[in-house]
C-alpha positions as CSV (number, residue, x, y, z in Angstrom):
1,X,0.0,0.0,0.0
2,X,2.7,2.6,0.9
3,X,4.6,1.7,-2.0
4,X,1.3,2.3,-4.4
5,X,0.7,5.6,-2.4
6,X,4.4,6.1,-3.2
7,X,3.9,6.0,-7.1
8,X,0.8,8.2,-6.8
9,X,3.2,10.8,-5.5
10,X,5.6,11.1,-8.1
11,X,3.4,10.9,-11.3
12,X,1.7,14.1,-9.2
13,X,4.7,15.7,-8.9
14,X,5.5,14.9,-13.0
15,X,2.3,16.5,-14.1
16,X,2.5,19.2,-11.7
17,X,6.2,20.1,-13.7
18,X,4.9,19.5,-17.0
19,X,1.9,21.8,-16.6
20,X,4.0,24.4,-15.3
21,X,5.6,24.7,-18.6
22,X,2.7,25.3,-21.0
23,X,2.0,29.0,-21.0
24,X,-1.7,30.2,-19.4
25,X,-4.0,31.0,-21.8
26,X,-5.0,34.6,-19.6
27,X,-1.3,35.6,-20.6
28,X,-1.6,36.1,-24.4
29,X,-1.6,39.5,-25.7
30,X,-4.6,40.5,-28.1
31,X,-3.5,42.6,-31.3
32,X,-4.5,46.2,-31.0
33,X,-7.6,47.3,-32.5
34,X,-7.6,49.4,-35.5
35,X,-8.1,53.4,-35.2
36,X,-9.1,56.0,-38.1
37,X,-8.0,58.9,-36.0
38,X,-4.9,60.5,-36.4
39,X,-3.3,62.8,-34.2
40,X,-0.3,65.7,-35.4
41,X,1.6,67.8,-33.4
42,X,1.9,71.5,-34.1
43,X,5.3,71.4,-35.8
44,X,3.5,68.4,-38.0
45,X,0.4,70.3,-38.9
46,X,2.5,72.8,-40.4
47,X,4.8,70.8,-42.2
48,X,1.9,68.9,-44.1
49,X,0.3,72.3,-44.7
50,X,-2.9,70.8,-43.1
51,X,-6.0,72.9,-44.2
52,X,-9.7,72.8,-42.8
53,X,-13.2,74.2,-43.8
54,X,-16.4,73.6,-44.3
55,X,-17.7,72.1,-47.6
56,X,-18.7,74.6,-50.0
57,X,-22.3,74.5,-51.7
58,X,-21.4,74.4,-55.8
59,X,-23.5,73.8,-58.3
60,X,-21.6,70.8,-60.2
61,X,-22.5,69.3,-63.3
62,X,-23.1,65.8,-64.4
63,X,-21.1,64.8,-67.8
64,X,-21.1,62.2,-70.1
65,X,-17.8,61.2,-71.5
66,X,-17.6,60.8,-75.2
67,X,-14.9,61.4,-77.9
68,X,-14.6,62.7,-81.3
69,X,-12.6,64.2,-84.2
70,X,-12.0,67.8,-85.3
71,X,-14.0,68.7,-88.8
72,X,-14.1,71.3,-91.3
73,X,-17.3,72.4,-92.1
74,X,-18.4,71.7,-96.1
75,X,-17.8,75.8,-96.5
76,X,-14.3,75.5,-95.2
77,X,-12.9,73.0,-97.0
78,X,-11.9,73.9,-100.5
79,X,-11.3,71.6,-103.8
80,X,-8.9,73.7,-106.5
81,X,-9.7,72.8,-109.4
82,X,-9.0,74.3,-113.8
83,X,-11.8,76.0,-116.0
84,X,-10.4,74.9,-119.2
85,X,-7.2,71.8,-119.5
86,X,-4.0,72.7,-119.5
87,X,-0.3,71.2,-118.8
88,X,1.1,72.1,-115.2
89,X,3.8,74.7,-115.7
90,X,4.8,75.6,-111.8
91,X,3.7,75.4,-108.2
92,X,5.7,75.4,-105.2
93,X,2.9,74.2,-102.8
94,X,3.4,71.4,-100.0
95,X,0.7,70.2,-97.9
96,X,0.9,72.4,-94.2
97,X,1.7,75.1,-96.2
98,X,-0.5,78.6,-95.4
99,X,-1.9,80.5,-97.9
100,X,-3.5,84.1,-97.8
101,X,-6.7,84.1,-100.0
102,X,-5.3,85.6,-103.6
103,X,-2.2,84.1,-103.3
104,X,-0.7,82.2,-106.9
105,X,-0.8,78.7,-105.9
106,X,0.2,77.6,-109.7
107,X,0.6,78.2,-113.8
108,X,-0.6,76.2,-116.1
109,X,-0.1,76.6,-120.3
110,X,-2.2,75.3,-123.2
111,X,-2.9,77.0,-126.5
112,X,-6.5,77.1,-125.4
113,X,-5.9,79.7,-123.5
114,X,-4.6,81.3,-126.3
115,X,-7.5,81.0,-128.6
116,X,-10.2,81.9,-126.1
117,X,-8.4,85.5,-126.0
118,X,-8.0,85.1,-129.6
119,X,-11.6,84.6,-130.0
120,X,-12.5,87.6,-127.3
121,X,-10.4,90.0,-129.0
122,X,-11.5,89.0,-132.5
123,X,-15.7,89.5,-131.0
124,X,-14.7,92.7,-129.7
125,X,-13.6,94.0,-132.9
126,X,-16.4,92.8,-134.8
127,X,-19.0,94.5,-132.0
128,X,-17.5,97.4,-132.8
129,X,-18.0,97.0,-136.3
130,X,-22.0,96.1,-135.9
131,X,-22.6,98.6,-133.8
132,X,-21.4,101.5,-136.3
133,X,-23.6,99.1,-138.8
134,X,-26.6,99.3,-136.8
135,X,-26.3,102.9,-136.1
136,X,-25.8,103.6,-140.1
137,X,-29.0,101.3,-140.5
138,X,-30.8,102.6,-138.1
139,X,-30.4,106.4,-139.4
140,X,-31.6,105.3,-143.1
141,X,-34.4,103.2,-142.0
142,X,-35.9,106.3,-139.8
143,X,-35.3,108.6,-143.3
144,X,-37.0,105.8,-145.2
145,X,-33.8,104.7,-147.0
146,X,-33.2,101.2,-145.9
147,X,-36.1,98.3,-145.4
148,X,-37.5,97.2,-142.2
149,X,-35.6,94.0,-142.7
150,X,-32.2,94.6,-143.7
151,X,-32.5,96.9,-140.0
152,X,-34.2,94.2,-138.1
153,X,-31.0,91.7,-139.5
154,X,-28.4,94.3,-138.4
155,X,-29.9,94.5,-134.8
156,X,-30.0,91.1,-134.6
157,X,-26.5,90.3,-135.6
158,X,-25.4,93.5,-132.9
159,X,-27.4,92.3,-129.9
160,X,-25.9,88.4,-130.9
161,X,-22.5,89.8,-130.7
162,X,-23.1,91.9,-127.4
163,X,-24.0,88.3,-125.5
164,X,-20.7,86.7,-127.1
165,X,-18.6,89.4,-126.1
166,X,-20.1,89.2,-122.7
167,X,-19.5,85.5,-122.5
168,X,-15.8,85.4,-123.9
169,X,-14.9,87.9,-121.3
170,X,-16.8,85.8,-118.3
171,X,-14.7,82.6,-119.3
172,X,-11.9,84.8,-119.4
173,X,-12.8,85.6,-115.9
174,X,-13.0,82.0,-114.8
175,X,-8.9,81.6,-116.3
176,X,-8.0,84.5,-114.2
177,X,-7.7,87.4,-117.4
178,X,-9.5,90.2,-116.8
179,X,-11.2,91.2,-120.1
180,X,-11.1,95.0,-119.7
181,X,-7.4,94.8,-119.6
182,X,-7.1,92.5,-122.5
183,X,-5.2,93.7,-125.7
184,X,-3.0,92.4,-128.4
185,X,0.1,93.3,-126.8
186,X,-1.2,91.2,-123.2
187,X,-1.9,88.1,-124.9
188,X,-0.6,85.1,-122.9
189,X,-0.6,81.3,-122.7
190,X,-0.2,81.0,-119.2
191,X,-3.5,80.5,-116.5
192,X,-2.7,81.8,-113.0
193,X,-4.5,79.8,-110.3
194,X,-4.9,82.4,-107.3
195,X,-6.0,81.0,-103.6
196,X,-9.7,81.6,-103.0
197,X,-9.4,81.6,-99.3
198,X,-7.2,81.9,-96.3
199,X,-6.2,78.6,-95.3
200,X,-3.8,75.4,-95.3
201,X,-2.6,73.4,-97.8
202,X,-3.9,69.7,-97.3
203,X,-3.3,68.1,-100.4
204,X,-1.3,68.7,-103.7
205,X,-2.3,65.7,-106.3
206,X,-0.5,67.1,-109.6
207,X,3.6,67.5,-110.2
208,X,4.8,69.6,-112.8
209,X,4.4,68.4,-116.5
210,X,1.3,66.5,-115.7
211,X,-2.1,67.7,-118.3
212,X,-5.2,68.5,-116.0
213,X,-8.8,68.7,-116.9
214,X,-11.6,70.8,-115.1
215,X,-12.7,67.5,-113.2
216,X,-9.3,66.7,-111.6
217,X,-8.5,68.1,-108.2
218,X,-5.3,70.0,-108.1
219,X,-5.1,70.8,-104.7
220,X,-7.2,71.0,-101.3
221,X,-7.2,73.6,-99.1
222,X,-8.8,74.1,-95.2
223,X,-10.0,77.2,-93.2
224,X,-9.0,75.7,-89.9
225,X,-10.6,79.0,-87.9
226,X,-14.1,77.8,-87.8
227,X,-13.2,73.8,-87.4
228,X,-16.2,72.1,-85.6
229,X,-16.2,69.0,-82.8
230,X,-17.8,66.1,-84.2
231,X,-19.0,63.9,-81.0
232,X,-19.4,60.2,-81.6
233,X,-22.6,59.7,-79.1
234,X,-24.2,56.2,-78.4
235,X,-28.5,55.8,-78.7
236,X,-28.9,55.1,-75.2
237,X,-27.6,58.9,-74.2
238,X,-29.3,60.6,-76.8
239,X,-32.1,61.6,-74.2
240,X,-29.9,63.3,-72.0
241,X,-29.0,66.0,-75.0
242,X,-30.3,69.2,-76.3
243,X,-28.7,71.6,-78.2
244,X,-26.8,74.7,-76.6
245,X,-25.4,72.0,-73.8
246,X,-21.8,73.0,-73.1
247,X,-18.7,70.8,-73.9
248,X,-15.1,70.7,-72.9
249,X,-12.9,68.8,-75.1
250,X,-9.0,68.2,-74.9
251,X,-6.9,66.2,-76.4
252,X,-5.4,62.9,-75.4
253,X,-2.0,64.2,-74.8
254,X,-2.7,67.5,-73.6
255,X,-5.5,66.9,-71.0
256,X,-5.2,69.9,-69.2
257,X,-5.9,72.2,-72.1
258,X,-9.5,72.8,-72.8
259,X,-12.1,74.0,-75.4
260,X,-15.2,75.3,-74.4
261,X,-17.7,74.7,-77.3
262,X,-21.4,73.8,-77.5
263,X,-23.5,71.5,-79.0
264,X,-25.1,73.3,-81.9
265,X,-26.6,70.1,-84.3
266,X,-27.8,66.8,-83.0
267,X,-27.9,63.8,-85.9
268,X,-31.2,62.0,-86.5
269,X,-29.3,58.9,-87.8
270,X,-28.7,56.1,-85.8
271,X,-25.3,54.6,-87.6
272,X,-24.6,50.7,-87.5
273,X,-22.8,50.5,-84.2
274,X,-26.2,52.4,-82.5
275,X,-24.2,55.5,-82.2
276,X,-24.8,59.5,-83.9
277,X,-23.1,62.0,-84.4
278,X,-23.2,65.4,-82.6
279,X,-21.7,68.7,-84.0
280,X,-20.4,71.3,-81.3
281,X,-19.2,74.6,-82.2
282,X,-15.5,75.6,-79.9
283,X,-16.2,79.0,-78.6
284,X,-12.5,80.2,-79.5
285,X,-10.4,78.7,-82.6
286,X,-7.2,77.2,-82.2
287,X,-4.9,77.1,-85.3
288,X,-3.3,73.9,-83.8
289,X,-6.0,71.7,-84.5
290,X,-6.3,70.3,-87.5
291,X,-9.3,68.0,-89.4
292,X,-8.8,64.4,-88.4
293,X,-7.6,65.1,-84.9
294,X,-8.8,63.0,-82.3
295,X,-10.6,64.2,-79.1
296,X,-12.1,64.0,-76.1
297,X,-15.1,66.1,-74.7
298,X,-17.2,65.8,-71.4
299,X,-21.1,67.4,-72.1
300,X,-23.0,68.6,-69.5
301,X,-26.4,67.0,-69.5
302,X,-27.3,68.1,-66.0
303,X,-26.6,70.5,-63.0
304,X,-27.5,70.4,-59.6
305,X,-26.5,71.9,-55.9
306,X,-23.7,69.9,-53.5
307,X,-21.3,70.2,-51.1
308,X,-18.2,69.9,-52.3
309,X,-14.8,69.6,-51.1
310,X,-11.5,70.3,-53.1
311,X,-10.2,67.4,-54.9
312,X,-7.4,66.9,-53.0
313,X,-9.5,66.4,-49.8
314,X,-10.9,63.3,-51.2
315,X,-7.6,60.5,-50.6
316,X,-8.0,56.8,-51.9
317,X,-6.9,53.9,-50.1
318,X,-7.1,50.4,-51.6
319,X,-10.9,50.5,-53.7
320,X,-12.2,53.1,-51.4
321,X,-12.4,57.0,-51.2
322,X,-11.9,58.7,-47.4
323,X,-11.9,62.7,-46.2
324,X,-10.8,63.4,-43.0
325,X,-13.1,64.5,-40.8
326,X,-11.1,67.3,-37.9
327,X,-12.6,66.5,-34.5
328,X,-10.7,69.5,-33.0
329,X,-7.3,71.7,-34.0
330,X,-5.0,68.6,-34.1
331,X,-7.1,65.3,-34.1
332,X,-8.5,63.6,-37.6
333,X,-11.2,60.8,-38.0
334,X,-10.9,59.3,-41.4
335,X,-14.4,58.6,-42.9
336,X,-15.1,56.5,-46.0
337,X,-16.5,59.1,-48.4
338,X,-19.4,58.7,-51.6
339,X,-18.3,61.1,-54.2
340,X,-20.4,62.6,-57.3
341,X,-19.3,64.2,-60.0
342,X,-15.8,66.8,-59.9
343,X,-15.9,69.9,-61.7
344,X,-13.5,73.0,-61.9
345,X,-10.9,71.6,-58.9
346,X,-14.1,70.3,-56.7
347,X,-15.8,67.1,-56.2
348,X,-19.2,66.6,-54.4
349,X,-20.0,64.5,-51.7
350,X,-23.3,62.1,-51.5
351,X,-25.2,61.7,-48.7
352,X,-24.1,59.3,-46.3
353,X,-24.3,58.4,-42.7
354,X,-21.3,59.4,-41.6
355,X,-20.9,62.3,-43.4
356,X,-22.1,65.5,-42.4
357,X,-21.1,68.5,-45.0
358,X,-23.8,71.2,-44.0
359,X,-21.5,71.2,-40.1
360,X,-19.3,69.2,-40.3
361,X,-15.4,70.8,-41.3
362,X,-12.7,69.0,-43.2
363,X,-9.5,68.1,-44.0
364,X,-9.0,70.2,-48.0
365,X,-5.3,70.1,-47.8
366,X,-2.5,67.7,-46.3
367,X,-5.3,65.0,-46.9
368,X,-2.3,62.5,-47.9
369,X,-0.1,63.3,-45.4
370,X,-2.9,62.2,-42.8
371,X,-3.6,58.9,-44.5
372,X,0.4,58.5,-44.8
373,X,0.5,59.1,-41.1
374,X,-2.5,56.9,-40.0
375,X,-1.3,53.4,-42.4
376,X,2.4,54.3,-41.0
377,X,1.0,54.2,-37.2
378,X,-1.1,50.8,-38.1
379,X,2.0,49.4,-38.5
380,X,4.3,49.9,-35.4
């Protein structure tokens, strides 16, 4: 019995050791809870330029992204072409070139142009003739002297002249001679082609040597001061536009360079891929856009009040957005934040329940340095 009693003793005694080295369950440390607020000293508040106020009440605008290309209205675009064949002589044009409107663009000879003077000349001297005829004519038949006919026949033949004259020295006018100026000794067999407007050069489809004809197209020329924003908008969103909406466009390499313009045609045309095309008109030319360029525009399809914070307020972390909320001079909550639209440097904020803007004052600059400061202090 004593020796059972004895045994008893000692596997106590092991267990009682063995226990003693398995740590107690009450002595693990929990993880420290998370916190959203954020506390800076004076020196750090003015080394992150920390900012508060109120949100502002804006009116902000709801856009619809779209994009586009730069055209040239029908008017402004300009096809160059001859009156009357002829073989290219000279032209120093390039396309990009600029050309004031009655500038030579190019020379062109054929003996055509030759005999329509010829011809002009030769009617003018013969209306000369007729018309001393039909005065002599006209003087006998009042005195009796001549018939009624041989009178009638001489009128006829002065008046038939008058209208030939008069269209000799129009085609004249469409080679570039003036008629009125037109003698034997300013006879020529060149044409001079003169610039109709004040543009760009974008196409030169002749070289020197080649023989036109009045349906080729020598050259193409742009007015690029009155170019026009097509918009390529889909049928879904064709409800949410009227005309006079305003647009800002930019390009895609220059973003922060806007033009204002408005929406001055809407198409009634549904294309194949369910989309039509909107023309805007840019309030202010810009002679570095050209037809063809591509763009992008935002249109303003609605307005409404908010309170809005400066962009810069408005921080993202991970797939969320967050403002900081100041709880006094030096302590920051950071709340998650619904945003609208942004317009001009200011974003609005939805209605939420943690969000108060009509009291409640903000962080609108050195909102990165707070969030830098809070995920830094998660951390440690």
């Amino acid at each position: 019995m004593k020796k059972l009693l004895y045994i008893y003793s000692i596997a106590a005694a092991l267990l009682t050791g063995c226990s003693s080295e398995q740590p107690s369950e009450s002595t693990v440390t929990e993880a420290p809870q998370e916190t959203n607020l954020v506390q800076l000293t004076p020196a750090q508040l003015r080394n992150a330029n920390v900012e508060i106020a109120k949100p502002k009440r804006k009116t902000i605008a709801t856009v619809l992204q779209v994009n586009g290309v730069m055209e040239a209205p029908p008017q402004n675009l300009v096809s160059v072409s001859v009156p009357l064949g002829g073989y290219l002589k000279r032209t120093d044009l390039l396309p990009g070139m600029h050309l004031k409107k009655g500038q030579l663009m190019a020379e062109l000879e054929d003996q055509a142009y030759i005999e329509l003077q010829q011809d002009y000349l030769t009617a003018k001297a013969r209306l000369l003739y007729l018309e001393q005829e039909h005065n002599r004519q006209r003087d006998l038949n009042l005195s009796k002297a001549s018939s009624d006919k041989v009178y009638q026949q001489t009128q006829a033949d002065y008046k038939s002249q008058q209208v030939l004259l008069k269209a000799l020295g129009e085609k004249l006018r469409m080679v570039g001679v003036n008629p009125d100026r037109l003698a034997e000794s300013t006879l020529t067999r060149t044409m001079r082609l003169y610039s109709p407007i004040d543009g760009y050069v974008t196409k030169v489809n002749v070289n020197i040597g080649k023989y036109v004809v009045p349906t080729d197209v020598l050259f193409e020329l742009v007015d690029p001061r009155d170019l026009h924003l097509m918009l390529t908008v889909f049928e879904k969103d064709l409800d949410k536009l009227e005309i006079g909406q305003q647009v800002l466009a930019h390009r895609a390499n220059q973003p922060e360079k806007e033009y204002p313009a408005s929406v001055i045609y809407i198409g009634k045309d549904v294309a194949g891929d369910r989309a039509v095309e909107v023309h805007c008109h840019l309030e202010k030319g810009d002679l570095s856009l050209v037809p063809g360029m591509f763009m992008n525009a935002e249109i303003e399809v609605q307005s409404k009040q908010a309170y809005t914070l400066p962009e810069d307020a408005v921080v993202r972390y991970g797939n969320k957005q967050y403002v900081f909320a100041a709880r006094d001079s030096s302590i920051f909550e950071m709340l998650e934040a619904q945003t609208g639209n942004s317009e001009h440097g200011y974003t609005a904020l939805l209605p939420s329940a943690t969000l108060h803007p009509e009291s409640q004052a903000y962080v609108t600059r050195g909102a990165y340095a707070l969030l830098m400061k809070l995920k830094n202090k998660e951390k440690e």
